[in-house]
C-alpha positions in Angstrom: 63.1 32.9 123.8 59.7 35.0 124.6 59.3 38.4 123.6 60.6 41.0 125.9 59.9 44.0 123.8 56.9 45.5 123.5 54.6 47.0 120.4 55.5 50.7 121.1 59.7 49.5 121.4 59.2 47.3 118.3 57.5 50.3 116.2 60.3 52.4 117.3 62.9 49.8 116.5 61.5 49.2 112.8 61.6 52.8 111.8 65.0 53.6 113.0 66.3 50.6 111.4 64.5 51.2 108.1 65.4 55.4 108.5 69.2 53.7 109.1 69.0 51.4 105.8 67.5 53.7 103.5 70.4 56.5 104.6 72.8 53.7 103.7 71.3 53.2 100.4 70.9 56.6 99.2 74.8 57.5 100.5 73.8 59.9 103.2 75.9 58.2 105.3 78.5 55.2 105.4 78.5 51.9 105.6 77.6 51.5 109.3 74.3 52.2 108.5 73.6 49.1 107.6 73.7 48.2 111.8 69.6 49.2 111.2 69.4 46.0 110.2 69.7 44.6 113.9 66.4 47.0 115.1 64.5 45.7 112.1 65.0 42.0 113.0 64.4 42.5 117.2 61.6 44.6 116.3 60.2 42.2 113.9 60.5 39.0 116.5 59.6 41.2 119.5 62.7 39.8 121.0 66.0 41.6 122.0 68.7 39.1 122.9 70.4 42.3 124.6 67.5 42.5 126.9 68.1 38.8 128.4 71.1 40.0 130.5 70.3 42.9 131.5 67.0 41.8 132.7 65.0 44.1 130.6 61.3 43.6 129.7 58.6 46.2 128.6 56.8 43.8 126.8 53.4 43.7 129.4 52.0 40.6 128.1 52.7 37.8 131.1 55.8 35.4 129.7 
């Protein structure tokens, strides 16, 4: 799979997921915060398997 999400999604991505974990771990909210985990990984690979279907792309770099 290429990448399909570029460096301004995958920043985005990274700090949600990490905002999302670190509520989870301090108890600021449930369990489902743990989902951050899912934006950490895409935005770590610079691939969203979501993306594939939906034809999404706003990586610019040619694939």
């Amino acid at each position: 799979m290429q990448e399909n999400v570029s460096s301004i999604d995958r920043l985005i991505r990274i700090i949600v997921g990490l905002g999302l974990v670190a509520a989870a771990l301090t108890g600021a909210i449930g369990a489902w915060g743990w989902i951050g985990v899912v934006p950490i990984l895409t935005g770590s690979f610079g691939r969203c398997p979501a993306y594939l279907p939906l034809g999404i792309n706003t990586c610019k770099k040619p694939n």
